[in-house]
C-alpha positions as CSV (number, residue, x, y, z in Angstrom):
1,X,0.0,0.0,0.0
2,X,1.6,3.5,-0.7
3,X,0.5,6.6,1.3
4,X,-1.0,9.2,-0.4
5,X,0.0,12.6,-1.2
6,X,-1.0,15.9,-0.3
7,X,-3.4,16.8,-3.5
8,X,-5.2,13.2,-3.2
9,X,-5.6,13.9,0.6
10,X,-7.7,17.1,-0.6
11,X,-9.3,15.2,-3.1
12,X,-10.4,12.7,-0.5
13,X,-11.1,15.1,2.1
14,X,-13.3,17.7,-0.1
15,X,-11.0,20.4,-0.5
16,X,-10.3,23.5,1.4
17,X,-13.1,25.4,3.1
18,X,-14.9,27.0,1.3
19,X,-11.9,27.1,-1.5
20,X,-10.7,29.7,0.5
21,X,-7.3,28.6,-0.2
22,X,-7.7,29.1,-3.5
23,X,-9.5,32.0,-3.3
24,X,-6.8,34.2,-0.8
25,X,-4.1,33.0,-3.0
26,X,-5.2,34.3,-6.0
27,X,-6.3,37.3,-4.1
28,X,-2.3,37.7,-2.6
29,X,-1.3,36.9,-6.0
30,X,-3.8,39.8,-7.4
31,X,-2.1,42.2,-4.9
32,X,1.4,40.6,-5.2
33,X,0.9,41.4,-9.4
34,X,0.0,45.1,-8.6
35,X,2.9,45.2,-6.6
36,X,5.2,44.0,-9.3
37,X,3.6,46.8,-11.9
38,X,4.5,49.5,-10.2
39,X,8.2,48.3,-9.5
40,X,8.8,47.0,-12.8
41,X,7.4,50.7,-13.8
42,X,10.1,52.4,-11.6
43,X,12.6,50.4,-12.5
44,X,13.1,47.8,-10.1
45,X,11.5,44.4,-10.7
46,X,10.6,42.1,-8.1
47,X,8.1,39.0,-7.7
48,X,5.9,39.8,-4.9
49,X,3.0,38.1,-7.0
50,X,4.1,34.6,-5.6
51,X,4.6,36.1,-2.0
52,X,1.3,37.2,-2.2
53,X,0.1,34.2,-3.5
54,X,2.1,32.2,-0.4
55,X,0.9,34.2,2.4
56,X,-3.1,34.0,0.8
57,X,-2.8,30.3,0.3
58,X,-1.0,30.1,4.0
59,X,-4.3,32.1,5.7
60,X,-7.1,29.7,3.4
61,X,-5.2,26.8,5.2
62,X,-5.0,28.1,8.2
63,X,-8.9,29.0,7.9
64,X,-9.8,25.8,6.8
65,X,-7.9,24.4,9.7
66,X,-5.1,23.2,7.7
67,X,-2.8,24.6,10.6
68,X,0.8,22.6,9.2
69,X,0.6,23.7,5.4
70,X,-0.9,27.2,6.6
71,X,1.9,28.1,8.4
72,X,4.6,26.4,6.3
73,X,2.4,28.6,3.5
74,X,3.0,32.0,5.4
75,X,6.5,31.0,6.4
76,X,7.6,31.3,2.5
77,X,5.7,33.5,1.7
78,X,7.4,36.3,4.8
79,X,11.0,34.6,3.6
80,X,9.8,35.5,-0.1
81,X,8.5,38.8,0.6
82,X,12.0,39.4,2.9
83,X,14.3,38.5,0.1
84,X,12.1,40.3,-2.7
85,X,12.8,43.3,-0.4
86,X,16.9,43.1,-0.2
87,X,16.8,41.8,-3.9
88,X,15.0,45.5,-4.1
89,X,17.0,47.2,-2.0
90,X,19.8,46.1,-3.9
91,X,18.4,47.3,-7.4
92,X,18.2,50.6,-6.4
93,X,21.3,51.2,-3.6
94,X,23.6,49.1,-5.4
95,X,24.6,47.2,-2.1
């Protein structure tokens, strides 16, 4: 017998609540992509899309009471926003 993974768990399960998750990811994302517009427009591109999309997806979890992936979710998604920040920083100081 083989254990199953994380999407057929879902599958099994009925999904997210509510598809939340899916729903405050693409939301972050949305957020995340306006983000990245005005950057790229100054001159500095960055990829907060897929922090935004991290840290949306981390709070569905966490709603739907998917407490391990919701945090492990918003963990990357605060590391990804944290080095899209330096990565900036370093566009436009030089450092």
């Amino acid at each position: 017998m083989r254990q199953l993974n994380g999407q057929e768990i879902e599958q099994i399960s009925g999904g997210s609540l509510f598809g939340l998750e899916g729903f405050l990811g693409d939301f972050g994302a949305g957020i995340g992509g306006f983000v990245d517009s005005v950057t790229s427009w100054l001159g500095v591109p960055t990829n907060i899309s897929e922090s935004g999309t991290l840290l949306g997806s981390g709070l569905g979890k966490l709603v739907g009471l998917e407490i391990v992936g919701g945090i492990d979710d918003i963990g990357q998604g605060i590391i990804s926003l944290i080095d899209n920040g330096l990565n900036a920083m370093k566009q436009v100081f030089g450092y």
